[in-house]
N, C-alpha and C positions, 0 to 999 in steps of 0.2 A: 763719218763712218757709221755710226748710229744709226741714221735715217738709212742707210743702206742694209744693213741689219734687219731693221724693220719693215722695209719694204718686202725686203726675201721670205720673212716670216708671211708677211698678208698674202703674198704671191703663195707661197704654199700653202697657207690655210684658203684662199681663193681656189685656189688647183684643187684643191681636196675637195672641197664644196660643191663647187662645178663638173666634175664628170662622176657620176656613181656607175658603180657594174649593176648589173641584173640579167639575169638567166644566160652564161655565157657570152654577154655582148658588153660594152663601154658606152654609156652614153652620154655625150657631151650637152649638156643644157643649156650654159654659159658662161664661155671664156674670154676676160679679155686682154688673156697672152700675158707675157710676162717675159723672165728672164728665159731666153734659152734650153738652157743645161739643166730644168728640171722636166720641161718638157718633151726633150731629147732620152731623158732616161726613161720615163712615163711612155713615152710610145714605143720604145723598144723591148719594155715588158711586155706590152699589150702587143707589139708584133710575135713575140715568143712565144705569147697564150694563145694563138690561133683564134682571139676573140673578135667578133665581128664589133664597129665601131659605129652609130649612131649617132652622125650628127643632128639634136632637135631645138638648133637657138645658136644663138651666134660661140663663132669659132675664129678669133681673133688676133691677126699679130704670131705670135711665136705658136698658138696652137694649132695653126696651120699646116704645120710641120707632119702632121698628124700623116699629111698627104704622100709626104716624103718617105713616111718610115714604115704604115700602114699597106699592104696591097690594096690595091682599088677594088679588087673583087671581094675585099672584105670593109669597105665603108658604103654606109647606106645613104639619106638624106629625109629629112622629113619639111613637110611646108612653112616651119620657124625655122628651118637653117639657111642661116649665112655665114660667109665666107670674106673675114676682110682682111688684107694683104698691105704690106707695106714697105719699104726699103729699111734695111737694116741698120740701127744705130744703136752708138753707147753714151755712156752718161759717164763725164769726169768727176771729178772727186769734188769741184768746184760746184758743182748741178749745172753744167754746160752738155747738152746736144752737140753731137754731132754726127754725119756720115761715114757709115761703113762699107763703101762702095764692095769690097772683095767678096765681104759678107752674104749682099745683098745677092751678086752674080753667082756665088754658089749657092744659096739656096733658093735663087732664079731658076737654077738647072737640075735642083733635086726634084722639083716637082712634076710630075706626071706631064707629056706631051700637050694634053687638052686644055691642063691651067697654064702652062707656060703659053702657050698661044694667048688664051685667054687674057692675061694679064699683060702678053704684048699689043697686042690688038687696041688694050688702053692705055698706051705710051708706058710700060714697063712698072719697076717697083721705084716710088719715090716719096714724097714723105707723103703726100695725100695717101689716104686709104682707100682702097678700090673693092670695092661690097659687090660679093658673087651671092646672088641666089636665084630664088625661083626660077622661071623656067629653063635662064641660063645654068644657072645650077644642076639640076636636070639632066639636061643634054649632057652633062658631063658624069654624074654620077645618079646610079637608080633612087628612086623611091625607098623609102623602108617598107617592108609587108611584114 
């Protein structure tokens, strides 16, 4: 139970680190994801503040979510973002992995038409990571100006 403690703790102080505001926008530098349930509550402030969301450097795992909860017309991308995706899992109390298949197919289905193709197109979410950027990246969401 401890080590889960602590891990919660680095994950929040990681979360903290990794995205700063500046002039009305979010800018994410480098995240690489964590639990859930603090970055579900984290973009749905930032959905509420009408702030525009700058991805500049990787956006990992659970902080992808960003996709889901953020409108597209308010996230940017810059030439250090990427985008890695993965199939959903938990961790028991033993430190054993496993598959959250339910998990994974809902928030398969939260994300925007472009990434859901996208990420079908490379045999879906599974445990390997699938790294969206440049020019595919792109295609899918603007430049920052």
């Amino acid at each position: 139970m401890r080590l889960a403690v602590l891990k919660a703790v680095l994950v929040s102080a990681a979360l903290g680190a990794a995205i700063a505001p500046a002039r009305a926008e979010i800018r994410i530098l480098a995240s690489p994801g964590g639990q859930v349930g603090p970055f579900l509550d984290l973009f749905e402030r930032v959905r509420a503040t009408g702030e525009r969301v700058v991805i500049d450097g990787p956006c990992l795992s659970a902080c992808t979510l960003v996709l889901s909860m953020v409108p597209n017309e308010r996230i940017c991308v810059t030439r250090r973002a990427v985008l890695g995706f993965h199939a959903a899992r938990s961790i028991d109390r033993r430190g054993r992995t496993y598959a959250e298949p339910e998990a994974s197919q809902a928030v398969l289905e939260a994300y925007p038409a472009a990434v859901r193709g996208w990420i079908s197109r490379r045999g879906g979410l599974t445990s390997r990571m699938l790294m969206l950027r440049g020019r595919e990246l792109a295609a899918i969401y603007p430049r920052c100006r």
